[in-house]
N, C-alpha and C positions, 0 to 999 in steps of 0.2 A: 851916560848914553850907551845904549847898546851898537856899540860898531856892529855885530854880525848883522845885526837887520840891513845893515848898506853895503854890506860886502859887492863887492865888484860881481862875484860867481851869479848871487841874489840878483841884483838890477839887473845881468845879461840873461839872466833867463828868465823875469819876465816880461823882459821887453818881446823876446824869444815866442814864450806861449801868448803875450798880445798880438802878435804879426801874425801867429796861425791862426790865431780867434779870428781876426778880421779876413782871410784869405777864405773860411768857411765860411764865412757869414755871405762872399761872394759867390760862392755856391748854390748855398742856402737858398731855396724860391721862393718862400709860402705866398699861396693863391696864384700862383702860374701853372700849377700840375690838377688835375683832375683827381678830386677824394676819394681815395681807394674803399668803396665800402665793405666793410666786415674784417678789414684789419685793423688790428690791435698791437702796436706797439710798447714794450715792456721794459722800463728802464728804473734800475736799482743803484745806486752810486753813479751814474753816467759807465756803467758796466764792469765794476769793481767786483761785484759781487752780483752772483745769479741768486737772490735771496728776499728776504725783506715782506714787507705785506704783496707787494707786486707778485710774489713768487704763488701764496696761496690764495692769489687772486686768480691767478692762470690755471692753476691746479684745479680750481672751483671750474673755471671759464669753459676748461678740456671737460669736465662732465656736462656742464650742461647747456654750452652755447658749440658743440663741437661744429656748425656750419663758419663759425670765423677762423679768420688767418692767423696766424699770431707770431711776433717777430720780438727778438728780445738784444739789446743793446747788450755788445761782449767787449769784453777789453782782451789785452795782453795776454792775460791767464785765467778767462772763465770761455765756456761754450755754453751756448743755449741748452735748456731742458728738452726732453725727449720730446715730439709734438713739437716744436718750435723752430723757426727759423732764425740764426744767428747774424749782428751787423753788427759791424765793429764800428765802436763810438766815433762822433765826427768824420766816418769816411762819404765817401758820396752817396751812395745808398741810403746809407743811416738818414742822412740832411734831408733827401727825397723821402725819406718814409714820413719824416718829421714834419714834412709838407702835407702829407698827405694822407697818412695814418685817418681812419674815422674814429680811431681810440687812442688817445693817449694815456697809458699808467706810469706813475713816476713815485718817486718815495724822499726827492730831494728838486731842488730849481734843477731845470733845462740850463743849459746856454746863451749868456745875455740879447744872442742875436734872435733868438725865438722869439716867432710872433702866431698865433691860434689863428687860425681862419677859418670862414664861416664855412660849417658840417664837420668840425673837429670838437670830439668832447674828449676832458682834458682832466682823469681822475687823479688828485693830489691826496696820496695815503699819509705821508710822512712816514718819520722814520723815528718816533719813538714819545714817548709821554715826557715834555720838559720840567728836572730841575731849575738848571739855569736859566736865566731871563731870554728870551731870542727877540733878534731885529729890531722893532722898535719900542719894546718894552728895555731895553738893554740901554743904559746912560746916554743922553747926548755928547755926541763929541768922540765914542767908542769906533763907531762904525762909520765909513765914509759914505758923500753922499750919492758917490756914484752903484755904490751896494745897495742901499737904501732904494733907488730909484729903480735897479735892476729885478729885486726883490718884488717893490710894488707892483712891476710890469705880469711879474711872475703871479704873483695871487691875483693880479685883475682875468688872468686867462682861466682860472681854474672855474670847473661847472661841479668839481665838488669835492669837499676835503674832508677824508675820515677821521674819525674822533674813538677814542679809546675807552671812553669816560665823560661826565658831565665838570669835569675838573678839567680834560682837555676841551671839552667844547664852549667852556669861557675862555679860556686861556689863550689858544690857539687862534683863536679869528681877529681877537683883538690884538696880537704878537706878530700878525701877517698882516692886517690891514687888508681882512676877507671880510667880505660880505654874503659872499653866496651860499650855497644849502651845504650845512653838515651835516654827515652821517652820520650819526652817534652808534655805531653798531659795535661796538668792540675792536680789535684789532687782528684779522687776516692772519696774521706771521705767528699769535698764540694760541690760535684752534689746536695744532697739535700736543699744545703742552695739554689739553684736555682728554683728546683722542686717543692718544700713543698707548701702546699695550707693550707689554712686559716683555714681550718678544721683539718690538723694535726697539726697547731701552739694550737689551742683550745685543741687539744686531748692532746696534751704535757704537757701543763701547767697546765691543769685539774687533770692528774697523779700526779704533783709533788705539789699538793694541793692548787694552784692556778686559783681559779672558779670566779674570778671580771675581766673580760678586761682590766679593769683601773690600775690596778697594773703595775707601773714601777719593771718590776724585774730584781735586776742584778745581774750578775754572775761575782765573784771574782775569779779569777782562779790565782794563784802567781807560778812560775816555784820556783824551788830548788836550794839551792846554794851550789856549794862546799866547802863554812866555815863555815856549818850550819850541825854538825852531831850529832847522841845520845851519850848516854854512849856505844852500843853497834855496833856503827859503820856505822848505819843504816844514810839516809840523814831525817833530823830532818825537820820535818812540818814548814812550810814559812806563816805567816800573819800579816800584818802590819795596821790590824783593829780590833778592841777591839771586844770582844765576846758579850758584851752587846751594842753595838755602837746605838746610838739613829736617828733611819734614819727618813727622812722628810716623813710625813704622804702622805700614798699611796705608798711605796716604798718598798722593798722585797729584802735581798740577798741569791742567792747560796753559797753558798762557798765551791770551786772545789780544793782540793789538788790534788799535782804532782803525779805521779805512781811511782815515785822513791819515795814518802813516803807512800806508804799503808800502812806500818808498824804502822806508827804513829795513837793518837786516833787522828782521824780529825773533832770528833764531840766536841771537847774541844775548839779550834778553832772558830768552826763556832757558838758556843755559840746560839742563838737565832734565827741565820739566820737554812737555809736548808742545809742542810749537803747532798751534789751528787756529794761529791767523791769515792762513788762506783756507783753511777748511772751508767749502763752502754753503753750507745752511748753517747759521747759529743757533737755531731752532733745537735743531740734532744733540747742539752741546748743550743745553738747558737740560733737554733731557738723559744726557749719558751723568749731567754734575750731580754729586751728591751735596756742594756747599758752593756757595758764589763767593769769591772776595770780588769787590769792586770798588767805586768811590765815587763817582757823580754821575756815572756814566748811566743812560736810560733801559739798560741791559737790566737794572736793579726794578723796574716797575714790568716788566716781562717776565724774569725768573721768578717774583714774587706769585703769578701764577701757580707755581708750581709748589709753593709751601715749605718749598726746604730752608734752609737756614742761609744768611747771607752776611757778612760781614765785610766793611766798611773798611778801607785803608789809605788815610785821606791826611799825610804829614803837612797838606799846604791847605787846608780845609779856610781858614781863616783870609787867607791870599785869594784861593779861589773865589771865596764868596762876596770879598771884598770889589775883583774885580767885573765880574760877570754876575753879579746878582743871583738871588734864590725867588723863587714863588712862593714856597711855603718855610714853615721853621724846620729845616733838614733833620737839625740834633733833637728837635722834640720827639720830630716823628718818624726818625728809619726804623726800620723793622730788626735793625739790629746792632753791633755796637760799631761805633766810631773809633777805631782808632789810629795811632799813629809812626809803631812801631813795627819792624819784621818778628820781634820778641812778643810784642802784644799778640798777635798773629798769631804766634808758634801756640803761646798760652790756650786763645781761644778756641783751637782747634784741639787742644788737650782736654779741652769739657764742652764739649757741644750740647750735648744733651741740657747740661745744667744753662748757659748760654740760651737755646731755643725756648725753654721753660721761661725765662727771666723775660722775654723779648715777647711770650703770649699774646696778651693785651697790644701790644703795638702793631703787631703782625695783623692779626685782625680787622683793625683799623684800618692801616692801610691797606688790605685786599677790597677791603669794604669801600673805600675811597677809589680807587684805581683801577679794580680789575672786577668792578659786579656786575660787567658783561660779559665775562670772558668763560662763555659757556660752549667754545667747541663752533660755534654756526655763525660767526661774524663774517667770513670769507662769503656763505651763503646770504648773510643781507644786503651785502654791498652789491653780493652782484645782480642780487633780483632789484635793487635801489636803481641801476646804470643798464644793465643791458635787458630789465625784463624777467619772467619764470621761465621754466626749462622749456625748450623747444620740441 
């Protein structure tokens, strides 16, 4: 039995976050306020991150709808984009916008207490092309059924959910138990891996204090795992590279924790390397990385965009998959090697070159699977899909 899941700290604070939930929920109006029209509400993690497909949805909106309002869900340590109006999640404001917003963008579920009322259109981007099984493609008995129910509530409001791919546009409606119209336009958040010019690769890298061209930098990014939590409930920081780790001279890592851990200190972790898990565009670090490690996390079907090399660091690959299911055969078809050691790692990075050559064919494959709309102008379909052509 795992005692930490019952810990005493655990139960008091979510008894703790259930009593707030229901105390906004009192708040909460929908269809008592009058639909503010031409605003657009903007929510990315529930305001974790100012980023996401929502981010170059807004970036599109500012060219070409500039007669709407636009407001954007901010937490603790993010502020709205320039052009934008800032509301901090679940405060009063926020709940009244929520009411009344005539645009909803969102990149994850609302708040169990949300309900869509009539003259609210309700665009569901997500937040990335799934590995893992989601909701109720995922075992029975995994997920409870008051999630389950939450969930359903959540895909019955949506008027439209974008799709990355014709791999997510089977996947995904049937994972949500969506009926309604999908976009299949690409995804929003990788237009710039297309766009970007060599002068913001330079301006990026130079921010995150990287001024040598020559520097291999790579960005570690590990997703979260559901047998990985704190004492208090929270999902516990994922890194399966030593904080001191002695990387091959010329070589540099980020180290990117999940958004399901901000909680956590993430600079403990990244020990030596750069800590830009709060950086806030990831878009940015795609394009400043010269190699990705990762491991299941859908960060791996975005930088794949990008054509650089990517390597896999995945010691519970067999746990993981065992628990939370796969879509496809992972080890048949990652676009590069799987492995399971900080040694393996050190090696692979010693022959990249020979490494990328060996991975050809598969790289391929999967771009051709995952990302053969990913031409730069997806932010541009969606929004002539929802709001119309330029004004």
């Amino acid at each position: 039995m795992n005692l930490k899941a019952y810990s005493p700290t655990r139960i008091i604070g979510a008894l703790r976050r259930r009593g707030l939930a229901y105390v906004r929920k009192l708040q909460y109006q929908p269809g008592k306020l009058a639909i503010q029209k031409g605003v657009v509400l903007f929510d990315s993690f529930n305001g974790k991150v100012i980023g996401d497909n929502p981010l170059d949805i807004f970036l599109e909106l500012q060219k070409v709808r500039p007669d709407l309002k636009f407001y954007w869900t901010i937490g603790a340590g993010t502020k709205a984009p320039a052009g934008a109006t800032g509301v901090r999640f679940e405060s009063k404001q926020w709940l009244d916008l929520l009411a009344s917003a005539e645009y909803i963008v969102a990149n994850t579920s609302l708040p169990w207490y949300f309900r869509k009322v009539k003259g609210q259109t309700y665009l569901q981007t997500w937040h990335g092309t799934p590995l893992k099984r989601l909701v109720h493609d995922i075992p029975p008995g995994s997920l409870t059924n008051s999630y389950l129910d939450t969930m359903d509530r959540e895909a019955a409001a949506w008027d439209y959910l974008i799709s990355p791919s014709p791999f997510c546009s089977e996947v995904l409606p049937r994972a949500f138990g969506y009926s309604g119209e999908v976009l299949e336009t690409g995804y929003p958040r990788n237009d710039r891996l297309k766009t970007h010019t060599a002068a913001d690769r330079k301006r990026i890298r130079e921010s995150l204090g990287v001024t040598d061209s020559k520097t291999v930098l790579i960005l570690y990014a590990p997703t979260w795992r559901d047998y990985q939590r704190t004492a208090t409930g929270n999902w516990d920081l994922v890194s399966y590279l030593e904080p001191d780790i002695k990387l091959p001279e010329g070589f540099q890592i980020m180290f990117r924790g999940h958004t399901n851990t901000h909680n956590v200190n993430s600079a403990k972790a990244a020990g030596s390397s750069l800590d830009v898990t709060r950086y806030p565009d990831v878009t940015e670090l795609y394009i400043a990385a010269d190699v990705l490690i990762t491991d299941f996390s859908s960060v791996m079907f975005d930088y794949s965009v990008t054509g650089k090399p990517i390597i896999f660091l995945a010691p519970d690959l067999e746990r993981y998959r065992a628990e939370r299911g796969f879509y496809f055969d992972f080890e048949a078809e990652a676009p590069g090697p799987i492995l399971k050691t900080e040694a393996e790692v050190l090696e692979t990075l010693g022959k990249l070159p020979e490494t990328a050559k060996t991975f050809q064919s598969a790289y391929k494959h999967w771009q051709a699977k995952f990302n053969g709309l990913e031409d730069g102008k997806a932010s541009e379909r969606v929004v002539t899909a929802v709001w119309g052509s330029r004004q």
